[in-house]
N, C-alpha and C positions, 0 to 999 in steps of 0.2 A: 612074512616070516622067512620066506627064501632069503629076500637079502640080506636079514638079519641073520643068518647060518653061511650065509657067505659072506658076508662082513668078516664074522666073528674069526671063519674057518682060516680065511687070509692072514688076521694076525696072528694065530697060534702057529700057523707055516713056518713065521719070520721066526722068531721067539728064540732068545740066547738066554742059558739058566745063568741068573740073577739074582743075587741073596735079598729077599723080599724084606721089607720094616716096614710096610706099613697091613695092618694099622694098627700097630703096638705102639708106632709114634705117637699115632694123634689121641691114643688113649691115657698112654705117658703125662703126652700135656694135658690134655681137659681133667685127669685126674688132680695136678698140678694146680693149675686154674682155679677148679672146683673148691681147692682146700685155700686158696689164699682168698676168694671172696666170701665163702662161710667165715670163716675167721675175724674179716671183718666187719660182716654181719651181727656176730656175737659179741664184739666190740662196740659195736652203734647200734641198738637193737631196735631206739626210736630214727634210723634214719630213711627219710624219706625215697623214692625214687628219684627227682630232682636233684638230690644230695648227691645220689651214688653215681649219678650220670655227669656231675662236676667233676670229677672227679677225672684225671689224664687214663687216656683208653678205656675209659667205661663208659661212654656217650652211649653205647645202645647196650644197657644194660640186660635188657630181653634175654640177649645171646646167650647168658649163662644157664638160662634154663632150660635151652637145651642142651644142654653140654649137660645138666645134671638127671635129664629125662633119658639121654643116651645112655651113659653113663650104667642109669641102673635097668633100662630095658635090654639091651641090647648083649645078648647072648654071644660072647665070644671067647676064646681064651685066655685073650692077651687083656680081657676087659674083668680087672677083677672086683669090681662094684657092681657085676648084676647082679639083680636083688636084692641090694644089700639096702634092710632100712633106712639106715641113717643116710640111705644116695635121695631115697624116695624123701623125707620128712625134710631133706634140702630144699628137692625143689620143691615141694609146696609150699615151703616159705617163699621161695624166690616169684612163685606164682602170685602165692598169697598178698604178697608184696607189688606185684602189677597189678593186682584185683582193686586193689586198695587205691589206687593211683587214678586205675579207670574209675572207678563206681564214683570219685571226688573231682572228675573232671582232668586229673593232672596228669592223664597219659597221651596230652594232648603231643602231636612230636611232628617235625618233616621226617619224610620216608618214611612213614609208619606203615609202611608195607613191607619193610625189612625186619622190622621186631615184630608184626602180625606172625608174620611164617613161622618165626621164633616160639612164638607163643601156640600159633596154631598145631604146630609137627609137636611140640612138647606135649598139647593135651589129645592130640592121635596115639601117641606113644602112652600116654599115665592115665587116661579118664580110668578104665576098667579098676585101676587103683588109687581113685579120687571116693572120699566118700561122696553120698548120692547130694549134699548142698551142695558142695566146692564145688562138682563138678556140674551141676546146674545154674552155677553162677559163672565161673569158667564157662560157660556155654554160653549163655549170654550175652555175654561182653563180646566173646570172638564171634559169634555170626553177628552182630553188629559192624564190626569191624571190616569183615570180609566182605558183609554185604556192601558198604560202602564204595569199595571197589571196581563192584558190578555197571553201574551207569558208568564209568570213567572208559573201563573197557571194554563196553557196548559203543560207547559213541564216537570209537578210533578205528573202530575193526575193520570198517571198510575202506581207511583211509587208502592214498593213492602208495603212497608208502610210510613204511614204520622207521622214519627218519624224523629228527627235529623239525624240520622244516613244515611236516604236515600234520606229526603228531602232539604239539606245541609241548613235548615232554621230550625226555631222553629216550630211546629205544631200550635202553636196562631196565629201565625203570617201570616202561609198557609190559616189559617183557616179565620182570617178578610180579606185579601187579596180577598179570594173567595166571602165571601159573600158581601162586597164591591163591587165584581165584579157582583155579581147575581143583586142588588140592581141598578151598573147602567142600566145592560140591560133593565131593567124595567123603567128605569125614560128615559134612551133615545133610548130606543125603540129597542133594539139591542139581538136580540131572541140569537145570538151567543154568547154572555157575558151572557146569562138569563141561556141556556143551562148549559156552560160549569161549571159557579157555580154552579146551582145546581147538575150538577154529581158529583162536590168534595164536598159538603157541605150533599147531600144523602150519600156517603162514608165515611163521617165523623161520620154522626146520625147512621147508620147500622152497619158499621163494624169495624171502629176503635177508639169507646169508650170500655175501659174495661168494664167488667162486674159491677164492683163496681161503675162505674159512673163518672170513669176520663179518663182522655187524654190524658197520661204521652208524655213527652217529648221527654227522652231519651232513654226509653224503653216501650212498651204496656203494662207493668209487673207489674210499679210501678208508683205513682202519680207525680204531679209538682202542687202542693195544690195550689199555690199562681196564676202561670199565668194558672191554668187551669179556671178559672173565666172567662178569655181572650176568652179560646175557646167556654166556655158554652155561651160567648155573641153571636159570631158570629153563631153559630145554632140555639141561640132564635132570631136572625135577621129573619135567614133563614127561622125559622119556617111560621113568622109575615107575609113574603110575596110570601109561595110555600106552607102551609099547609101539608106539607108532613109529612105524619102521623107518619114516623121512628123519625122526628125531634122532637116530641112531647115525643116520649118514652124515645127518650136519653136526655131530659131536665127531663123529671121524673127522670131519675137512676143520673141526674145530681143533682140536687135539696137534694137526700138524702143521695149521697156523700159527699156534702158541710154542712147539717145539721149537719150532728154529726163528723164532722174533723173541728169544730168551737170551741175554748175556748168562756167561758164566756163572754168573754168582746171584740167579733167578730173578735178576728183575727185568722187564717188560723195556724191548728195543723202543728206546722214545723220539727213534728220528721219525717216524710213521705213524705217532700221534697227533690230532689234531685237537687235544684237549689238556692235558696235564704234559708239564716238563720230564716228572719222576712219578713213580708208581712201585710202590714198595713189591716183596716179593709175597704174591698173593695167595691164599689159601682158600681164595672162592675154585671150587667146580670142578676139584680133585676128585670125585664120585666120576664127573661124567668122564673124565678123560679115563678114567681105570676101565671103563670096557674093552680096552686097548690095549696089548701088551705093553707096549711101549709110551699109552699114555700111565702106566704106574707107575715105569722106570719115570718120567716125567712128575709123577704127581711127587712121589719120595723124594727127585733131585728139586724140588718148590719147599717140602717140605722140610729138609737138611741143609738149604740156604736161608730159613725164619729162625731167625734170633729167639729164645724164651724169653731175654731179659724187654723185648721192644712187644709181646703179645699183646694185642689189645683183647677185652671182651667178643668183638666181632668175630676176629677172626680163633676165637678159640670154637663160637658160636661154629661159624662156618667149616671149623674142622670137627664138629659135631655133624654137622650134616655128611659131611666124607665117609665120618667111621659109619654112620648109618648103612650107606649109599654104597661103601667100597665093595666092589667086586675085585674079588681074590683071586689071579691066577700067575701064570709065566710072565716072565717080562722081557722085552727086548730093545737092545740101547734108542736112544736119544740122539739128537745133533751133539749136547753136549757132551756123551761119551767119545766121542769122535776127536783125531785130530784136526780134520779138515772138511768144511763141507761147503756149498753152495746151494741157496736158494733164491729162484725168480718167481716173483707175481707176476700175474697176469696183468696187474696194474707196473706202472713204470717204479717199483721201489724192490730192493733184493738185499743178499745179505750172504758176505763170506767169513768161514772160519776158514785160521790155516794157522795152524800151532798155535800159540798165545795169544795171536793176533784176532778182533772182528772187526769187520767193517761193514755197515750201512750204509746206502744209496739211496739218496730218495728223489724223484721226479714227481714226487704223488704233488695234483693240482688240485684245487678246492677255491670254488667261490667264497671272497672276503665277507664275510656275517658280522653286524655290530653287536654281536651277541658276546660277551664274556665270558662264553662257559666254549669257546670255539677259537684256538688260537691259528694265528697265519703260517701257513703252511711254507715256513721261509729259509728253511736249514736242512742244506742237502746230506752233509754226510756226518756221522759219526766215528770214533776210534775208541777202541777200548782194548786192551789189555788184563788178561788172566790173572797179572801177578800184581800188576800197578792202577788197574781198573781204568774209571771211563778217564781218556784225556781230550777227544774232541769231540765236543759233544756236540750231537742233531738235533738237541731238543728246539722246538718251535716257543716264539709269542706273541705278543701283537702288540701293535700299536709302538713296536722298539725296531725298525728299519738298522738300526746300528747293531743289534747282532743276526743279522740278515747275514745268508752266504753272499748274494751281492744284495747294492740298493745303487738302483741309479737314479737319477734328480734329471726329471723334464720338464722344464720351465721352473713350476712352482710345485710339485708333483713329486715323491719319491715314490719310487716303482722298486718292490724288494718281494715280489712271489715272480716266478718267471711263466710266461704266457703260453708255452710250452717245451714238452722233454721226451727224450728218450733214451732208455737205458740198454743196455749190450755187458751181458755176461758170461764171458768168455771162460775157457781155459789160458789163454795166455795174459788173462787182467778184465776187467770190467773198463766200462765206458760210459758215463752221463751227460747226455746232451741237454743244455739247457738254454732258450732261446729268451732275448728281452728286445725291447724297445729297439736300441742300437748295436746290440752285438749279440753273440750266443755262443758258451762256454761248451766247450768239452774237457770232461773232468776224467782222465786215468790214472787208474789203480791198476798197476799189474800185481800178479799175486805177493803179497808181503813173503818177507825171508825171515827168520831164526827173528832176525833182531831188528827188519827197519821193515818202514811204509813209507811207500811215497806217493805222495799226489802232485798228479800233473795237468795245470789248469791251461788251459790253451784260449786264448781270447779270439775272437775274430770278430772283426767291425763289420757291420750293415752298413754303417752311414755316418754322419760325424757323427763320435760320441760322443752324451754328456756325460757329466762327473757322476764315475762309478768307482764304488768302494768294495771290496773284498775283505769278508771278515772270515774267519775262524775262531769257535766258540770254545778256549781251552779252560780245562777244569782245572782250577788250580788251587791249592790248598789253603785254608787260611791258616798261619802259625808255621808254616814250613819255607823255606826260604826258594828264591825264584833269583837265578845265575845269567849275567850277558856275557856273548860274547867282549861287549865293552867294557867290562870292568864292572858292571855292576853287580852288588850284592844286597837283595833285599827282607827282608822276613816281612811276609805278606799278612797284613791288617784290616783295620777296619780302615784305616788313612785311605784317601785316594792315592793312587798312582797314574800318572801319564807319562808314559817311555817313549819318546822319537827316537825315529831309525840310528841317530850318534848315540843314544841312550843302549842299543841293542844292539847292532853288529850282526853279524853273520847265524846267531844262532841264540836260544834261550834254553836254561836248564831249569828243571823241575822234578821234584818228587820221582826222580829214578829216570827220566826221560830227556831227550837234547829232540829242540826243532831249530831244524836249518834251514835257512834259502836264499840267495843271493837279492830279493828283491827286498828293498825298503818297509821296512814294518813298525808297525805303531802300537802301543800296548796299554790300555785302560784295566785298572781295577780299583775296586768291586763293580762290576757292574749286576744290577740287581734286576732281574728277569720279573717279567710280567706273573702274576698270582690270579688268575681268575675266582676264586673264591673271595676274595679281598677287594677284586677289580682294580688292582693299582699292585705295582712294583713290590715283593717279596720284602721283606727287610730281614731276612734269616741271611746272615754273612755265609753260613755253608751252601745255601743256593748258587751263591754268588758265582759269577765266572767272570775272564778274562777278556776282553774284546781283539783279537790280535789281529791287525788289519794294514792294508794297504789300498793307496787311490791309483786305482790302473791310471795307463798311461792314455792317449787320446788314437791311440791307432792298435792294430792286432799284436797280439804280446804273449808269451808264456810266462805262466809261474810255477816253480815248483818246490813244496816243500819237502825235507827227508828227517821222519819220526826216527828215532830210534833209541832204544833201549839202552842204559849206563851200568 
């Protein structure tokens, strides 16, 4: 409990007054929420669970009931459906309606450990106002459910670590399982389930977050930016109801992981993913980050970059759990109130603001996995802009060497992850060193200005090279037109395009932006990026990106390009 009073005492020090909104947002929406899925409820009044989970963003239809369990438990000002009948007589249809699904076999789902919770925190919060069948049948169902759980998270817990690799699951995934599981022990009384999570859910707070404050997936080494939000939930669960004081540290080193690996406009830095390209702006685990002054400035600035009109069920779900969760106090800024910041990991990957400008670095290394849920770690840097958003994007994929930052070809072999790196974060520019086969690049970025960035790739030969290629991954719009120096003028489609260096000239325009550089460049689109969910190539034209590339020459060489704003 000390540290916990010295945690706390540290961020109220910092603490700049800040006009607080939440959690009048997140009652806003589920209020919101709440009234469009009753609505059409009463509309389809035979329609199935099946039915309603067909349906675009309602795949986990669960979500809603809690959002209508909060709704009317939850005692606050800004919350004006507590108590209100007609909050209560929603959800027990909405329940009624999962009851119906289970007792007929048809609540059969993957990840049914993400609508368990759903269901489970809904009848913590409503049993007392369940009559005594419902809520005997409601009981039934979910300790079935949860019990399930229990062998799964008995027979990992000692594993050597809580990585894919040993846990033949995701670390998220281990990780809500358990505290699912911690959470029923507690609501049905089951010190066995109370235990056994909290052993993996302490394992998780003490020893297997990195130092940086993530929870990588497929290795301890390096992040999984998007579903590590997953994990940071289930240990601000855990925290909510075991106080265990390591839970509270590893949501601090979580909270200022996620601060500054956030673009502007809240969605999750994807050069330092090694599983998804994009990762919308999330609303998992806004509770745990609010013990922190400056994780609420954080959770509000997640919050006021989510669209209403793109809401899914989940994540209304999951800003149910927030308003639950949220602790109320002072707030103090964020990286992104800032004009300028700098952040290094411990690992070789970092991350600068400086006016409108961010830039990503990555060196993060990871052994190749034939697994499809793990893409190759093969894209060093990213660029993104405040007002024109991402233009060179880090995202990673696999099994596509062509948007590789390099790929070099030895014999019959393309080599496109570099064998090792090192990063240097300066005040006068950053530095990535990246070592391959026959040569090893140093990448500088001196600090970006008002309006350009430059990168300066510097080549140096080990040995004869072979054919090595140099890509940059630009975003480019589909329907907006794409400018050459050459003369050309194109309005970007679903058509292929192929530009040789006569085709582009000294420099290319886009969507608000000019790249120059005196070296030879080549230019594919659409090129359609690897989909792990699919296990084959994206076919969404807005994924799509541009391959813009050059074949270095056979001895040591510079390149450099200069972004800048129109």
């Amino acid at each position: 409990m000390k540290t916990i009073r010295f945690l706390l005492a540290c961020c109220l020090a910092c603490t700049t007054a800040l006009a607080a909104e939440l959690p009048k947002i997140y009652f806003e929406r589920m209020d919101a929420g709440l009234d469009r899925v009753t609505a059409h409820l009463k509309s389809t009044p035979q329609a199935r669970l099946q039915d309603l989970e067909s349906r675009p963003g309602w795949r986990h239809f669960p979500s809603i009931l809690l959002v209508a369990a909060v709704l009317y438990a939850k005692d606050h000002p800004d919350n004006p459906r507590h108590g209100d009948p007609k909050t209560l007589e929603a959800a027990v249809k909405i329940g009624d309606l999962l009851l119906t699904a289970s007792e007929s076999g048809a609540y059969d789902r993957l990840d049914h450990h993400r609508d368990t919770y759903m269901w489970l925190e809904s009848f913590r919060l409503l049993r007392d106002d369940l009559d005594e069948s419902r809520r005997a049948r409601w009981h039934r169902a979910l300790i079935a459910y949860v019990k399930a759980l229990a062998p799964e998270v008995e027979k990992r817990k000692d594993h050597p670590r809580y990585n894919s690799p040993y846990l033949i699951t995701s670390p998220n995934h281990y990780s809500l399982w358990s505290s699912t599981l911690h959470l029923g022990g507690i609501v049905f009384e089951r010190d066995d389930w109370k235990a056994l999570g909290a052993y993996v859910m302490h394992r998780f707070a003490s020893e297997e977050q990195s130092p940086d404050g993530f929870w990588g997936e497929h290795t301890h080494a390096a992040p999984t930016t998007g579903y590590d939000y997953l994990t940071s939930s289930a240990v601000a669960l855990y925290w909510e109801h075991s106080r265990d004081p390591a839970a509270l540290e590893a949501l601090r080193r979580s909270t200022d992981f996620h601060k500054y690996y956030t673009y502007p406009d809240g969605t999750p830095v994807e050069t330092i993913n090694d599983r998804n390209r994009h990762w919308a702006v999330s609303m998992w685990g806004h509770f745990g980050f609010s013990n922190f002054p400056d994780g609420r400035r954080y959770a509000e600035f997640l919050v006021n970059n989510y669209a209403d009109g793109r809401m899914s069920l989940e994540a209304l779900g999951r800003m149910a759990q927030d308003a639950l969760y949220y602790h109320e106090g002072p707030q103090a800024p964020t990286p992104q109130d800032q004009n300028s910041y700098v952040h290094q990991m411990t690992v070789p990957a970092g991350i600068r603001k400086a006016g409108s400008w961010v830039v990503c670095l990555s060196g993060l290394i990871s052994t190749p996995t034939f697994s499809r849920f793990y893409l190759d770690r093969q894209s060093v840097i990213s660029v993104y802009h405040e007002k024109l958003g991402m233009i060179i994007s880090g995202a990673n994929s696999k099994r596509q060497p062509e948007l590789a930052t390099f790929a070099e070809t030895m014999e019959d072999t393309v080599s496109h992850m570099p064998m090792s790196s090192r990063l240097d974060m300066e005040p006068d520019g950053d530095r990535l060193a990246l070592a391959f086969n026959k040569f090893f690049s140093l990448l500088n970025v001196p600090p970006p200005s008002d309006d350009e960035v430059r990168l300066q790739f510097d080549i140096n030969r080990k040995g004869t090279m072979q054919p090595t290629r140099l890509t940059l991954q630009l975003v480019l719009k589909n329907g907006d037109i794409l400018e050459t120096a050459a003369g050309k003028r194109i309005t970007l489609g679903t058509n292929e395009i192929h530009l040789k260096p006569g085709d582009i000239g000294a420099w290319i325009r886009h969507n608000g932006w000019e790249l120059k550089t005196e070296s030879p460049m080549s230019l594919k689109w659409p090129v359609y990026p690897f989909y792990p969910y699919s296990n084959s190539p994206t076919k969404d034209i807005e994924q799509a990106v541009g391959a813009y590339s050059t074949d270095l020459e056979p001895r040591s060489q510079q390149i450099e390009f200069m972004l800048k704003t129109l």
